[in-house]
C-alpha positions as CSV (number, residue, x, y, z in Angstrom):
1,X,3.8,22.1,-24.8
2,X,1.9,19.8,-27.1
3,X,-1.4,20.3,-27.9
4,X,-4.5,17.4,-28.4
5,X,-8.1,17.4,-29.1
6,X,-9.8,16.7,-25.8
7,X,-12.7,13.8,-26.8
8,X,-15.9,13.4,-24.6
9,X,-16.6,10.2,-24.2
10,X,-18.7,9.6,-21.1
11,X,-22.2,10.6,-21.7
12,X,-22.0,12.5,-18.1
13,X,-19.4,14.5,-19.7
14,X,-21.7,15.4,-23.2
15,X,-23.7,18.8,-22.5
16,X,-26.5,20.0,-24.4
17,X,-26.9,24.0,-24.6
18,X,-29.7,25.2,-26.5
19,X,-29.9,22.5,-28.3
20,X,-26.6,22.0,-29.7
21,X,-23.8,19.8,-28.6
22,X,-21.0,21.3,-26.9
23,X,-17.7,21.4,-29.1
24,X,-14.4,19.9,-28.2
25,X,-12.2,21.8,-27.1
26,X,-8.4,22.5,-27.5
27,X,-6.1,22.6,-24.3
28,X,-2.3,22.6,-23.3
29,X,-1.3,19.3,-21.8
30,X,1.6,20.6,-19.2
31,X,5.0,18.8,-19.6
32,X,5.5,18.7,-15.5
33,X,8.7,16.4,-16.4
34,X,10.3,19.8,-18.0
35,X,8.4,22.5,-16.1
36,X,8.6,21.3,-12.1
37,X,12.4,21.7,-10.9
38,X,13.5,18.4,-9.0
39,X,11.5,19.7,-5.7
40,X,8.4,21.0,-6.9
41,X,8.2,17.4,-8.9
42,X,8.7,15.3,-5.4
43,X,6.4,17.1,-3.7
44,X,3.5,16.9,-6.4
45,X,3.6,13.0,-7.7
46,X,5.9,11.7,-4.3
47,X,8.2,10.1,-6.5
48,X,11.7,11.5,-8.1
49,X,12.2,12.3,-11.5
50,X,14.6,9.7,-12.1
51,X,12.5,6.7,-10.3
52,X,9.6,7.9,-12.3
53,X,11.4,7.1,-15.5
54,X,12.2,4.0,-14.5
55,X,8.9,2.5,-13.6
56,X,7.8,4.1,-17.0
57,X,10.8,2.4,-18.7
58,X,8.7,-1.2,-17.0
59,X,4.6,-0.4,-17.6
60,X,5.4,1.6,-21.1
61,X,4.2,-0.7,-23.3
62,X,1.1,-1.3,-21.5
63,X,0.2,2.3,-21.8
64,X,0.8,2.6,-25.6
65,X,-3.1,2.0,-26.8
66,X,-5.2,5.0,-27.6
67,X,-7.3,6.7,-24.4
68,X,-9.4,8.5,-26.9
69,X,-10.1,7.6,-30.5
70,X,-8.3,10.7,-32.6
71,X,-5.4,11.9,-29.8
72,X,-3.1,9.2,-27.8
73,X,-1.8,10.9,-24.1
74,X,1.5,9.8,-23.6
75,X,2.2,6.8,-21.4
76,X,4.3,9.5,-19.2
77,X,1.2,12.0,-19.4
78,X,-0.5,8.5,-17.9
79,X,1.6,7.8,-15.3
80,X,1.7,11.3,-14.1
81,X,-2.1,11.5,-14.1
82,X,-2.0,8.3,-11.6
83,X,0.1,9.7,-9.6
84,X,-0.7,13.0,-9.1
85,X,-4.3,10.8,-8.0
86,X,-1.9,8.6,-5.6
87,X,-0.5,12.1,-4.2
88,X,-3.5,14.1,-3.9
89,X,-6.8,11.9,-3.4
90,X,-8.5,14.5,-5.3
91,X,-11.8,14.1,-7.1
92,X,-10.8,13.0,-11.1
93,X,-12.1,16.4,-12.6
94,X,-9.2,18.2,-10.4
95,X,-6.7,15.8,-11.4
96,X,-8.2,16.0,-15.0
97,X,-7.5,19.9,-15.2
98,X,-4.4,19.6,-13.3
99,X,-3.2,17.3,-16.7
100,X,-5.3,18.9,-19.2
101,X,-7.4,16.1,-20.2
102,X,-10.9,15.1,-19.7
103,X,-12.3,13.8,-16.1
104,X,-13.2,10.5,-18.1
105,X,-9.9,10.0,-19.5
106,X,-8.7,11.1,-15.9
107,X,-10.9,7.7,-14.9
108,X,-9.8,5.1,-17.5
109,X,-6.3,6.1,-17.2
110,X,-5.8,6.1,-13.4
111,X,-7.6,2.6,-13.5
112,X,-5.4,1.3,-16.8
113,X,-2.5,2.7,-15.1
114,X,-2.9,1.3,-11.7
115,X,-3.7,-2.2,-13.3
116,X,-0.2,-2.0,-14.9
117,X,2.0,-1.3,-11.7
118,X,0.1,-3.9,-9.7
119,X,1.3,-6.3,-12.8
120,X,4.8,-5.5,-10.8
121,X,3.9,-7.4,-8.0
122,X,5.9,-10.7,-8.6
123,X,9.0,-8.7,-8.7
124,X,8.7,-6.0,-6.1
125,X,6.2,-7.7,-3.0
126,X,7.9,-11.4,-2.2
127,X,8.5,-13.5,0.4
128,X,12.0,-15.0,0.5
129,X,12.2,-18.2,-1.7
130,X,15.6,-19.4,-0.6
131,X,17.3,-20.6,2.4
132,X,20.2,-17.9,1.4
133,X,17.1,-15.1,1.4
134,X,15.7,-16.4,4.4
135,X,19.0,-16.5,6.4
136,X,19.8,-12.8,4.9
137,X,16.5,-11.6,6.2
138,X,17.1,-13.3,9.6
139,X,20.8,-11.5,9.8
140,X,18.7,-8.1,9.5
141,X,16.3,-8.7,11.5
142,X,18.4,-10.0,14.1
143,X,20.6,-6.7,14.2
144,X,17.7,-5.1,15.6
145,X,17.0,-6.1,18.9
146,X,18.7,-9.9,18.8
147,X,15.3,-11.8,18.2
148,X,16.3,-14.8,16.2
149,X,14.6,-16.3,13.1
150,X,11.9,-13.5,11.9
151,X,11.4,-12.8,8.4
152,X,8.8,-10.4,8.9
153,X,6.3,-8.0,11.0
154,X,2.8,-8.2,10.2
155,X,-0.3,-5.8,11.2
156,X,-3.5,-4.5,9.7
157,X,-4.2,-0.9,8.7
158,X,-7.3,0.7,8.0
159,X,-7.7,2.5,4.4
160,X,-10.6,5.0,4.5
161,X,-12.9,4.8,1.7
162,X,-16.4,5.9,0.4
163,X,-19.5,3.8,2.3
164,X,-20.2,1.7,-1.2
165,X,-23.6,1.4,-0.2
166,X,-25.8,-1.6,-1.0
167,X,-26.6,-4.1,2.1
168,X,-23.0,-4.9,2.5
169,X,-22.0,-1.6,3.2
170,X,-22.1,-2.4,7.0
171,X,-19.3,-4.9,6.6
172,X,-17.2,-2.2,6.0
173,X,-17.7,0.4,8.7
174,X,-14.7,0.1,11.6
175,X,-14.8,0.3,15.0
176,X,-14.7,4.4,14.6
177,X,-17.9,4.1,12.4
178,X,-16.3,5.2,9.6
179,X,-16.0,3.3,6.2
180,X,-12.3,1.4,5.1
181,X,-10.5,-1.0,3.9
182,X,-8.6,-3.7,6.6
183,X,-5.0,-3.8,4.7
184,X,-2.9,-7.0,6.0
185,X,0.6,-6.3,5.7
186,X,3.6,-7.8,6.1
187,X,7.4,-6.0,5.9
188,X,10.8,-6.8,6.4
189,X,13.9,-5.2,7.9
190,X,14.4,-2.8,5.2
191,X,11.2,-1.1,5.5
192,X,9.7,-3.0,2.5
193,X,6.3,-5.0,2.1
194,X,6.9,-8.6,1.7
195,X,3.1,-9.3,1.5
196,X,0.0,-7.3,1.2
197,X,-3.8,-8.4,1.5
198,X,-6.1,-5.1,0.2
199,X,-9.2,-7.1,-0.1
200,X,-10.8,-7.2,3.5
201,X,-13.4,-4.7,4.3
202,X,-13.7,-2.3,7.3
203,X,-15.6,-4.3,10.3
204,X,-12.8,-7.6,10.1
205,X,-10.5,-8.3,12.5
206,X,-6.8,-9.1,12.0
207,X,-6.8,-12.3,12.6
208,X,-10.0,-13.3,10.6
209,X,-7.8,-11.9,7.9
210,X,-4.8,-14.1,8.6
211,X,-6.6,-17.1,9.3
212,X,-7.8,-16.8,5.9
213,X,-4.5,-15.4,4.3
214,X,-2.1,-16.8,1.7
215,X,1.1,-16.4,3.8
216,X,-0.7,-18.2,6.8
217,X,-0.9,-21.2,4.3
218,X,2.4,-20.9,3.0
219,X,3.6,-20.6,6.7
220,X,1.1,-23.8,7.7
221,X,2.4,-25.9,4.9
222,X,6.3,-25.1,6.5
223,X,7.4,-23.2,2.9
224,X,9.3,-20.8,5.1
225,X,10.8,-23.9,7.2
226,X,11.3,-22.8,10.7
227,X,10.7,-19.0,9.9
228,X,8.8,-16.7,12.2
229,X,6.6,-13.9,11.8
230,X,6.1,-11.3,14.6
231,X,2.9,-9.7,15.8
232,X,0.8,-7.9,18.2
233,X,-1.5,-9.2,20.7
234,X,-4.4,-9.0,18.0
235,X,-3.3,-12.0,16.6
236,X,-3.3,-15.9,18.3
237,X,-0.1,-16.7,19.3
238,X,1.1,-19.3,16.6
239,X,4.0,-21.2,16.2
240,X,5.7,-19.3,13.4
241,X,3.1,-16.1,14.6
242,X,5.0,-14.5,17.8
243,X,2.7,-12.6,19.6
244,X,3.7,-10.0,23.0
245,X,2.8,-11.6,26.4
246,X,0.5,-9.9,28.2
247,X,1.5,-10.0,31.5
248,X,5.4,-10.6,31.8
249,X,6.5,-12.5,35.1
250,X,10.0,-12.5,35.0
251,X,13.4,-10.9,33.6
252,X,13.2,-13.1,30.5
253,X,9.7,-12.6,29.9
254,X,10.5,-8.5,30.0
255,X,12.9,-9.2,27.5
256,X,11.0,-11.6,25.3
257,X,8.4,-8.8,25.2
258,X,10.7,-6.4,24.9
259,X,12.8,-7.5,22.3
260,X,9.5,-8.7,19.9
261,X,8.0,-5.4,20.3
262,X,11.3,-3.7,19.3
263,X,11.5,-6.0,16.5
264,X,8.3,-5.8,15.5
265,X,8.2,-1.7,14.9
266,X,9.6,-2.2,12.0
267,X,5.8,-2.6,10.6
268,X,4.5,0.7,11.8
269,X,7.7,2.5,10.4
270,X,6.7,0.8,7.1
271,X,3.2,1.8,7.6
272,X,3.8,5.3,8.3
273,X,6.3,5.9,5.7
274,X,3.8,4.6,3.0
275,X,0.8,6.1,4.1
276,X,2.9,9.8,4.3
277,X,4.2,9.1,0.7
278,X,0.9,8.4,-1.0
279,X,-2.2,10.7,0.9
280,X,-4.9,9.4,-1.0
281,X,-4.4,5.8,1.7
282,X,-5.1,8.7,4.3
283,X,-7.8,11.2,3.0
284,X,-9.9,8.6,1.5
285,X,-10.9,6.9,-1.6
286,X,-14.1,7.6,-3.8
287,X,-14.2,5.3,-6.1
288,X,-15.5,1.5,-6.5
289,X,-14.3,-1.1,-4.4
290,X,-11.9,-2.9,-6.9
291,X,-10.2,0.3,-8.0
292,X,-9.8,1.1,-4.4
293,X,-8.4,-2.6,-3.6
294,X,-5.8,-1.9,-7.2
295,X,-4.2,1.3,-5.4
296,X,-3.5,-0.1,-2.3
297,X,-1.6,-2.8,-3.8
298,X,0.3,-0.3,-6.7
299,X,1.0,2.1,-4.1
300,X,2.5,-0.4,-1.9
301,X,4.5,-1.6,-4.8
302,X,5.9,2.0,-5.5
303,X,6.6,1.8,-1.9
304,X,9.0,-0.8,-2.4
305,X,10.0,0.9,-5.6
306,X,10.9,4.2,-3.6
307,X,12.9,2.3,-0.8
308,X,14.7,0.4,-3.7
309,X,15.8,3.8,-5.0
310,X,17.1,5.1,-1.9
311,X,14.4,7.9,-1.9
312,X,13.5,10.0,1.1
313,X,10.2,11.1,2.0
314,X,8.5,14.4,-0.4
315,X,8.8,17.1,2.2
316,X,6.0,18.2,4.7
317,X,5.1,14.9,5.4
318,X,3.3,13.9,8.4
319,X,4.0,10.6,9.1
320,X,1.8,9.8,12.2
321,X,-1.3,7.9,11.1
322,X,-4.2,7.1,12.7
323,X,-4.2,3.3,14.7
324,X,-7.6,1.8,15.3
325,X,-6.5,-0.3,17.8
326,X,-8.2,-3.9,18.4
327,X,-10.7,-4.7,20.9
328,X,-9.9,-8.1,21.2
329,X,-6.5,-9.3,22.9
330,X,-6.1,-13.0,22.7
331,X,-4.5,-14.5,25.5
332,X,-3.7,-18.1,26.6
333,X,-2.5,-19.2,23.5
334,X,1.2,-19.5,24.6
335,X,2.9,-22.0,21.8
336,X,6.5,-24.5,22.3
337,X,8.3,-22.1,19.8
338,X,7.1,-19.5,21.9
339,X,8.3,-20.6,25.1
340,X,11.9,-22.0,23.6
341,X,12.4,-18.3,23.2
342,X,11.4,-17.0,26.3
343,X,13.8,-19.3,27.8
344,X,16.3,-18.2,24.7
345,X,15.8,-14.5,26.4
346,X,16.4,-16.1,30.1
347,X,20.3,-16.8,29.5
């Protein structure tokens, strides 16, 4: 194990004792990569030894400058840090010990770090920008339960943060009273996130957040031609946004409604499997609202990173998460797409 000089930095971190300023002290940095078998490694930082490398092998250069002026962590002593954070949700000072460095080194590299996967998100969170993609994505999604044209499922899930106080604080409290983060997100066939808004707080509802959206645009100004996006009954009924019907009168309205919502799961798989991979999206987040908004999107995009990998989930994993479910069902918004495929479902 190598050794470093542990620097104070943070004046909350300098402590007086009679008088006299407190040394710095010497500590073992762990090497986890060597010391964790395969197992124990999954199960603490949620990703495998191998896909680790790799994303070090894309952000290693960003992670090269000095943390503290007379010792330089390691870009993989970094990235370990970060995602011990992801995996845990602990406060820094326990993720600090955990690595052997100090709680504000913890802080400035779980933020430098997180900064540098999100940098990622061009290659690993897209929307198709071909036909060819499109038409792949279609084929897949199609296999599922024969509902034709869909690129992609969207929904909103609620990330639980710290109330950030102030006289905004308000906006973020959900309908269960308790403070988060409303995450729009959007996945394909293959369990991946195509899109992700982490900017909304707590108290907006879905559709706010998609009337306000990028993809929305894209979709309004026909970039994804004659594409369609699937949703629940939170959303207005668009015509590349198909929404469930509310009340189905007939055989092809069952399975038009049936077929959508079988379709559309895909979304709450996704969910689950990324909220049971990183915990800290589950337990909570204490720290300032921009940090907060940064892990949602570099955990999504090690998501994508894990599915690309063929990884499986780090065992004892509960996957169920928590729905807050939307008070507001819009109805009567029925659209000509919409109705082509209800009579598409009726032969």
């Amino acid at each position: 194990m190598e050794h470093f000089i542990d620097e104070i930095l943070e004046l909350e971190e300098v402590r007086i004792v009679n008088g006299i300023r407190r040394q710095y002290t010497i500590r073992e940095r762990p090497n986890y990569l060597e010391i964790l078998d395969d197992f124990d490694f999954f199960r603490r930082f949620r990703l495998k030894k191998h896909t680790v490398l790799l994303l070090l092998g894309k952000i290693n250069d960003q992670l090269l400058s000095k943390i503290t002026r007379n010792s330089n962590i390691t870009p993989i002593t970094q990235l370990l840090v970060t995602l011990r954070y992801y995996a845990s949700g602990s406060m820094y000072v326990t993720v600090a010990d955990f690595a052997g460095i100090s709680k504000a080194a913890a802080c400035r590299i779980i933020e430098k770090v997180t900064n540098a996967i999100c940098a990622l998100r061009p290659e690993y969170i897209k929307l198709p920008s071909t036909v060819a993609e499109r038409s792949s994505l279609m084929d897949e999604f199609f296999k599922i339960a024969q509902f034709p044209k869909v690129i992609g499922a969207i929904d909103c899930t609620h990330v639980q943060i710290q109330s950030p106080g102030g006289t905004q604080a308000e906006h973020f409290k959900n309908q269960k009273g308790s403070f988060s983060m409303n995450v729009q997100c959007v996945c394909d066939a293959a369990l991946k996130f195509a899109d992700v808004e982490p900017h909304w707080p707590g108290a907006t509802h879905d559709d706010n957040i998609f009337d306000s959206s990028r993809i929305r645009a894209r979709f309004e100004n026909k970039e994804m031609a004659d594409a369609l996006l699937l949703g629940d009954s939170g959303y207005a009924c668009r015509d590349y946004l198909i929404t469930p019907l509310h009340e189905p009168q007939n055989r092809a309205e069952d399975r038009f409604n049936e077929s959508q919502m079988r379709t559309r799961n895909v979304i709450e798989r996704t969910l689950e499997l990324w909220t049971g991979r990183f915990p800290i999206l589950s337990i909570g987040m204490r720290c300032k609202i921009p940090l907060v908004q940064s892990v949602i999107m570099a955990t999504a995009i090690l998501h994508n990173l894990s599915r690309d990998a063929g990884e499986d989930m780090p065992p004892d994993v509960d996957v169920h998460r928590e729905e807050i479910e939307n008070d507001v069902i819009l109805l009567g918004n029925s659209t000509q797409v919409q109705r082509q495929l209800i009579e598409y479902f009726s032969t």
